[in-house]
N, C-alpha and C positions, 0 to 999 in steps of 0.2 A: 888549575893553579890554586885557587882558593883551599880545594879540598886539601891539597899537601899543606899550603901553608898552616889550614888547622890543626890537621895530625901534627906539624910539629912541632906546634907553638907548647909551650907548659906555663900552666898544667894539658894534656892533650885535652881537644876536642873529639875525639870518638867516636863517643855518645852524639854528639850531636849531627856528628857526618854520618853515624848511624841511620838516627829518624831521618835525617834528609835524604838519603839514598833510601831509605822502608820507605817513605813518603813517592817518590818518585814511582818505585815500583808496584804501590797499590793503585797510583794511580792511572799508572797505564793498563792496566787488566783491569782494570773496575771500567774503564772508559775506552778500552779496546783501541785508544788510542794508536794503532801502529804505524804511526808515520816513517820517515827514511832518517833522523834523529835514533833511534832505537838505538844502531850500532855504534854509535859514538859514545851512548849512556852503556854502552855492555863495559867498552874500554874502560870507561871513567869510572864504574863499581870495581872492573877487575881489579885494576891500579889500587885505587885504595884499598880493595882487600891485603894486597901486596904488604902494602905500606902502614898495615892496623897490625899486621901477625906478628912481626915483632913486640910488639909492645904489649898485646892484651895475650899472649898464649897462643893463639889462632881459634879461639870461641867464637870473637865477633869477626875475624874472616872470614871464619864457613860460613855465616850467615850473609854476610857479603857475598860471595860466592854464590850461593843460593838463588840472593836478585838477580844475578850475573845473568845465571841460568836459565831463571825466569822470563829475561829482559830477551836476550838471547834466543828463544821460542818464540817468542812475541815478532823479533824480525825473521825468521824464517816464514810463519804464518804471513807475512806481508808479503815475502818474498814469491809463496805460491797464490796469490791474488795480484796478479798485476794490473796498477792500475786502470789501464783502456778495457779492461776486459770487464771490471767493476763498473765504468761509465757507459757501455754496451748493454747491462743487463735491464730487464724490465723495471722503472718505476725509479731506477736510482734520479735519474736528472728530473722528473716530477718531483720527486724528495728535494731535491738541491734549488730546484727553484720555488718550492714554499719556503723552505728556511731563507731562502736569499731575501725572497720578496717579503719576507718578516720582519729581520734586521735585528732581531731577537729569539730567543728558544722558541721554540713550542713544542707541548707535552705531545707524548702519543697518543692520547686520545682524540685532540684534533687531528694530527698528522693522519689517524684511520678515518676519521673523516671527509680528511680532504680530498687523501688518496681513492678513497672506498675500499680500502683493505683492511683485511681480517689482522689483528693481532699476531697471530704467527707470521702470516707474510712480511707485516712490517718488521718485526724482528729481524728477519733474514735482509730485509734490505741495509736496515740501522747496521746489520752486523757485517757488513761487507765494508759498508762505506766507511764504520770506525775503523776497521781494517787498515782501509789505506790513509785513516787519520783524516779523512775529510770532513766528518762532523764529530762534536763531543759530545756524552750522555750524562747528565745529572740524575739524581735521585732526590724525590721526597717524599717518603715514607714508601707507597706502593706504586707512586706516580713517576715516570720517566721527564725526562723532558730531552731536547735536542738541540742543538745550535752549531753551527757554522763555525770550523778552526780557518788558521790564518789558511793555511792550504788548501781548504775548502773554498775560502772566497777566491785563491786565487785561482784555483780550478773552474770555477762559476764566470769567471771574466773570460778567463780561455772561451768557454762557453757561449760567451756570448748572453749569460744570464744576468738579468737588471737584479743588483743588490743592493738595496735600502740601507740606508745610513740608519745605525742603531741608534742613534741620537734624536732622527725625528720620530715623530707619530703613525703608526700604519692606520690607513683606512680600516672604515668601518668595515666593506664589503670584504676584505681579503676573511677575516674570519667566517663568514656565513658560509652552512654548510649547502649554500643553494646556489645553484651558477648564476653569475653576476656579472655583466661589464658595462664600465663607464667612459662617454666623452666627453669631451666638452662640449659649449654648447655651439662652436662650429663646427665641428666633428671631429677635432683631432683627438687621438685614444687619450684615456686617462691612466687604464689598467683595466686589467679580469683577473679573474680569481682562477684554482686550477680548477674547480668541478669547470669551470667555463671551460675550459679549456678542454678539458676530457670529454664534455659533454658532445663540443662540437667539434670533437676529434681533429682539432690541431696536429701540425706537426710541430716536433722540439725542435731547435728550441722557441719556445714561446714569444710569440711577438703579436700585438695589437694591430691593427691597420686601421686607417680614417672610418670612421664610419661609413660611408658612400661606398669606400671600397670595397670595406669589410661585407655589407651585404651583396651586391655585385658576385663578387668572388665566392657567398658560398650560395645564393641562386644559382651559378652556373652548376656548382656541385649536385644541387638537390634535384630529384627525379620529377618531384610536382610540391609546385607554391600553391597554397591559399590562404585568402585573409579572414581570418573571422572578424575581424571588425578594425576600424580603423585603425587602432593601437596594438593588435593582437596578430599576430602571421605563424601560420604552422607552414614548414618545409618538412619534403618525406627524403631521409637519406639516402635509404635503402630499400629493401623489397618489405621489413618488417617494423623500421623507425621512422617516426616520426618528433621533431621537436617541437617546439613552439615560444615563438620570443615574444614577452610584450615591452611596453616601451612608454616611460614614462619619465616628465623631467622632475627632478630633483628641489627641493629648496634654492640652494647656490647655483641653477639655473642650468646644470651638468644633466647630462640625458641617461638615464638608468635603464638596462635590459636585462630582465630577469629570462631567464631561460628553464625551459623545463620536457621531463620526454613523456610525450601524451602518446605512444604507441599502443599501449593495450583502449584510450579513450576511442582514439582513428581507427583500431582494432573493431571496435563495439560498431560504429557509425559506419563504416563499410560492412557489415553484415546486416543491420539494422536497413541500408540504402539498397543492397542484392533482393533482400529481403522484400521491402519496399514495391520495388523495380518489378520483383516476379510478381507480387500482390496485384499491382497493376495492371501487369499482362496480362492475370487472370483473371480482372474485373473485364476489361478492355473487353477479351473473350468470350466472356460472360453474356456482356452486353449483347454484343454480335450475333450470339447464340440463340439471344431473347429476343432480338430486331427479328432477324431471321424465323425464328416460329412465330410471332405475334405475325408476321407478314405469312408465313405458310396458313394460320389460321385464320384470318381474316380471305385470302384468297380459297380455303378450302370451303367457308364458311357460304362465299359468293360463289365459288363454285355447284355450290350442294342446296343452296337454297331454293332454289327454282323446281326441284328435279320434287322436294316435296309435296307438292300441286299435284303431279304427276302419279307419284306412287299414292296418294290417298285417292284419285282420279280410280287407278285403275283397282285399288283396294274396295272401293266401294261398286265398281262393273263386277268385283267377283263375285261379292257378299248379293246382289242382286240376283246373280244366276245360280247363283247357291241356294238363294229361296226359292227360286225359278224350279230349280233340278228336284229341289225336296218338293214341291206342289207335284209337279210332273211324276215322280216316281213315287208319291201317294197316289197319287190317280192312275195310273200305268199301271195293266196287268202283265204286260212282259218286262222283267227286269232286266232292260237295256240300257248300256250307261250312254245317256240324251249326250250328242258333240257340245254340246255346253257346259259340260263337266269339264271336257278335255281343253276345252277355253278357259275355262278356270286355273287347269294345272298348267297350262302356257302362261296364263296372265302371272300367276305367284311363281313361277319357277324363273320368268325378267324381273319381278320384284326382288329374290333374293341376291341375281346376278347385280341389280342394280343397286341390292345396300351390302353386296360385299366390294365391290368394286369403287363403290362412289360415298357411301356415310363413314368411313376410316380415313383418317389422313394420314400420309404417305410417311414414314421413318425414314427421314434419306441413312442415318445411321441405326442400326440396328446389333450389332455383337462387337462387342469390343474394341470401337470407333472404328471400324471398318464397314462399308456395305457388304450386307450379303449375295452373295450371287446363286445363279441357278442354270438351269435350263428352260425354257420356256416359250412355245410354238405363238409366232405372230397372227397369223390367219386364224389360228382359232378363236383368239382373243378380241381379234377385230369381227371375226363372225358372230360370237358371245354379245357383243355389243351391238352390233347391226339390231340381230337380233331383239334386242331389248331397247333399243331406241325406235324399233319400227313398231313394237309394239305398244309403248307410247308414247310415238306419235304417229298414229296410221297415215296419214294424210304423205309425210315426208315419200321422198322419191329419189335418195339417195345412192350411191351406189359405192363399191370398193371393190380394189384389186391389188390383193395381195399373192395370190396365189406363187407367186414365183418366189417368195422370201422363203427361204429356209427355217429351223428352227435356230434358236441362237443363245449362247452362254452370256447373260451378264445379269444385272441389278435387277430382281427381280422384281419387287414392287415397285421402282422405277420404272421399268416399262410398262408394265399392268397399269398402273395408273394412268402414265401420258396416252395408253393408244386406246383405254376403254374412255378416258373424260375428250380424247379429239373429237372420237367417232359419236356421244351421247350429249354432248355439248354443243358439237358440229352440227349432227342434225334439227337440233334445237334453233339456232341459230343462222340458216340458208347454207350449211356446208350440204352440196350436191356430190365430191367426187374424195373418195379416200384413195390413194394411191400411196401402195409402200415399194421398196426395193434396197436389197441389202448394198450399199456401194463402199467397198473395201470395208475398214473395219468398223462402218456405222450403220446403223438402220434407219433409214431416211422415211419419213412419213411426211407426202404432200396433200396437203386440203387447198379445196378450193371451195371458197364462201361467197356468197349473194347478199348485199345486203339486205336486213332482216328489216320487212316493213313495219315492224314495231317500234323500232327506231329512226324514221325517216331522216333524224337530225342528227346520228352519227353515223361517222363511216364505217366501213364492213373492218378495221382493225379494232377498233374503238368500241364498238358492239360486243364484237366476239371477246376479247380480251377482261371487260365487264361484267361478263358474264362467265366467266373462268376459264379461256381458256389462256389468260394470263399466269393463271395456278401449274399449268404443263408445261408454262416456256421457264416458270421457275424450278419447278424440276428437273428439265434439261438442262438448264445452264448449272443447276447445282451442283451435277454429277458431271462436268466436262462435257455435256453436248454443246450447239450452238441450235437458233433460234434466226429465222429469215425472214423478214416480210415484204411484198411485192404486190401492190396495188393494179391492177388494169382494168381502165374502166370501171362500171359498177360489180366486176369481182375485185378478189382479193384470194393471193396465195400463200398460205403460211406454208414454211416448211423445220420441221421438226426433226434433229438429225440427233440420234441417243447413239454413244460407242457401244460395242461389243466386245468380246471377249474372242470370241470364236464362235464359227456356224458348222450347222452339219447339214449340206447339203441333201438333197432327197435320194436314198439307195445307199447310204455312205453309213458306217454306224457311228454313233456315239463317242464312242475313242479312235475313231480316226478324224476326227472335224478338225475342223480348218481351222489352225490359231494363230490369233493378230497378236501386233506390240512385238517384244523380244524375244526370238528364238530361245526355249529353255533348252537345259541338259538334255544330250540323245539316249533312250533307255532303249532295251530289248521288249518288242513285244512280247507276250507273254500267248503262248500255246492254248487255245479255249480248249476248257474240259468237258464231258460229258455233261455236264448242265448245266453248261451257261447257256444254251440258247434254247429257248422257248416256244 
């Protein structure tokens, strides 16, 4: 109505319904303005172009026309963005409730802060939502800025989004680009900011709850709480986030929680803890390892100590008949070798059984943390040792019976050692009776002991053990055997049981023996060729 009345007033107004419609239509392209107004404004240019051609020639109608045009595209474009599908997409209602919660513009540079969006992103969001006319865009110089149309707030109230009276003051915190919420000091909410909000992955639309409630509710959410100190509490969200709130009150007596995402920190301190954790195992280990041989050593040490006396004992009966044999075979016209020579090669040849068997201590591991195993005949071993325990100590009157154990597959220094220091040790010590025999897949070796009247004041376990053969029952039990003791009277019966692997019975060969534990895979024997047997 206005607009005619000016076309026809005289002198005409025009010109000035000109700029006013130019005015309109740069302002809606400039500001992307396309609200549901558009098509009203196309009528209201056409008509007065109508109503201008007359009177100026139609120069300034086509240009009237032209905005028509302009305006005219402008609701088409609205037309193919409808609005729910605008208020669906990512980030627009983040956008609508900073500008809400503002109550004023704010440029895009905060806005990409708030949001944590890139410059193009926001674009695209700014340019949907002028679209449907819900926010307006200013300029100054290269700076945008943004604020809330009337349609806009009322879209926000649909919403359900809190809109700040442009009239008052916004807090401080809503500009900080760090997540922020406050309450009062009973707990009732104040506000938070959006990173708050984004941070602790809120749903839209945003809403605050009591304090009490507020943590409650996202404790139940997080996978694991912990406090680092009284005012400081990290929750883990997920399998890779962790946040962490601290909590301090304010001047005006309100409770401030700054919020922040310490994942790559919780990141460092759980590999630093693994880390940690395994260190410790491996000391722990360590330790154990070092108990374990400081106790191997000290028991081989008491084991082996004694037996010294002995081999300088018989070192020195050699070195005697040595001088002996050289007088005599200076003096001797027949060059006969005197049986005291051959006393000699008996005495040194128990000496070496006795410092290969007894001055080494035992490797329970030996290749690649595994024991080694072998083959290895009992009876001779135990004959080996007779042997050389009768030899020093003539006196003893011991006796063994092995004969009926087979030969047998397993730890080979392991057994060497337990059944050469029972029987060298034993008879050092009043052991009168060795008996072995193979029972299922162990090799049982029983002594029987007298107490030894060197120590009238300990008993026959207590002696024996002191004297090393404490050193074999930690052998045995190292490698899975077990260790027995049985008192009668003034004996005493140890019994020594070490696993096997498998035995080869006597007349049976080598690869048909008899194998304990779990049946393995069945193969085809293999056809002997002309040289395997010897």
């Amino acid at each position: 109505m206005a607009i005619r009345t000016a076309l026809a007033a005289e002198p005409s107004l025009v010109e000035r319904v000109y700029d006013a419609l130019r005015d309109v239509t740069w302002r809606t392209l400039t500001s992307r303005s396309f609200g549901d107004e558009l098509p009203n404004w196309f009528d209201v240019i056409r008509h007065a172009a109508a109503l201008t051609g007359g009177k100026t020639g139609g120069g300034v109608a086509a240009k009237m026309l032209a905005f028509a045009d302009l305006i005219s595209q402008s609701a088409r474009f609205a037309e193919l963005q409808p609005l729910e599908e605008v208020l669906n997409r990512k980030h627009t209602k983040a956008l609508l409730t900073a500008l809400a919660g503002a109550g004023k513009s704010i440029t895009n540079i905060a806005l990409m802060s708030i949001l944590g969006l890139r410059e193009s992103n926001l674009s695209r969001v700014t340019g949907a939502l002028q679209g449907t006319g819900l926010i307006e865009r200013t300029s100054s110089g290269k700076e945008a800025s943004f604020t809330l149309t009337d349609r806009g707030r009322q879209v926000a109230k649909k919403l359900n989004i809190d809109i700040k009276d442009p009239g008052t003051e916004r807090e401080w915190w809503h500009e900080a680009p760090f997540p922020i919420a406050v309450w009062e000091a009973d707990g009732r909410p104040v506000g938070a900011n959006a990173a708050f909000y984004r941070l602790t992955r809120a749903q839209e639309p945003h809403a605050l709850q009591a304090f009490d409630d507020w943590k409650i509710s996202l404790a139940k959410a997080a996978l694991e709480h912990r406090m680092a100190s009284t005012d400081t509490w990290r929750l883990q969200i997920d399998d890779v986030m962790w946040i962490q709130f601290v909590e301090t009150v304010m001047p005006d007596g309100r409770l401030c929680l700054l919020g922040s995402d310490v994942s790559v920190t919780m990141k460092a301190m759980s590999d630093v803890e693994a880390a940690l954790k395994i260190a410790q195992e491996a000391e722990a280990r360590a330790r154990r390892e070092f108990a374990d041989t400081e106790n191997c050593l000290v028991a081989y040490q008491s084991a082996n100590s004694h037996i010294r006396n002995e081999i300088m004992t018989v070192a020195a009966r050699s070195n005697e008949r040595v001088r002996d044999v050289r007088h005599a075979w200076v003096a001797s016209a027949e060059h006969v070798v005197p049986p005291a020579l051959l006393a000699v090669e008996k005495d040194l040849g128990a000496m070496q059984v006795a410092v290969r068997d007894l001055m080494v201590p035992v490797h329970f591991v030996t290749h690649h943390g595994k024991p080694v195993s072998g083959w290895l005949d009992p009876r001779q071993i135990v004959a080996e040792a007779m042997s050389t325990a009768k030899d020093l100590y003539p006196s003893t009157q011991a006796t063994a019976s092995f004969g009926s154990v087979p030969k047998v597959r397993g730890v080979v220094d392991t057994m060497r050692a337990v059944l050469s220091h029972v029987v060298i040790l034993g008879t050092r010590h009043g052991a009168y009776d060795f008996h072995g025999a193979l029972k299922g897949s162990n090799l049982v070796t029983t002594v029987r002991v007298k107490t030894p009247d060197v120590n009238p004041h300990l008993d026959p376990f207590q002696a024996v053990t002191t004297s090393g053969l404490g050193y074999c029952r930690a052998i045995v039990e190292t490698n899975g055997g077990a260790f027995q003791e049985t008192v009668s009277g003034s004996d005493t019966m140890f019994v020594f049981s070490l696993p096997v692997e498998e035995a080869n019975p006597p007349g049976r060969a080598v690869g048909r023996a008899v194998r304990f534990g779990a049946p393995g895979k069945a193969t085809k024997p293999r056809k002997p060729t002309s040289g395997s047997h010897r």
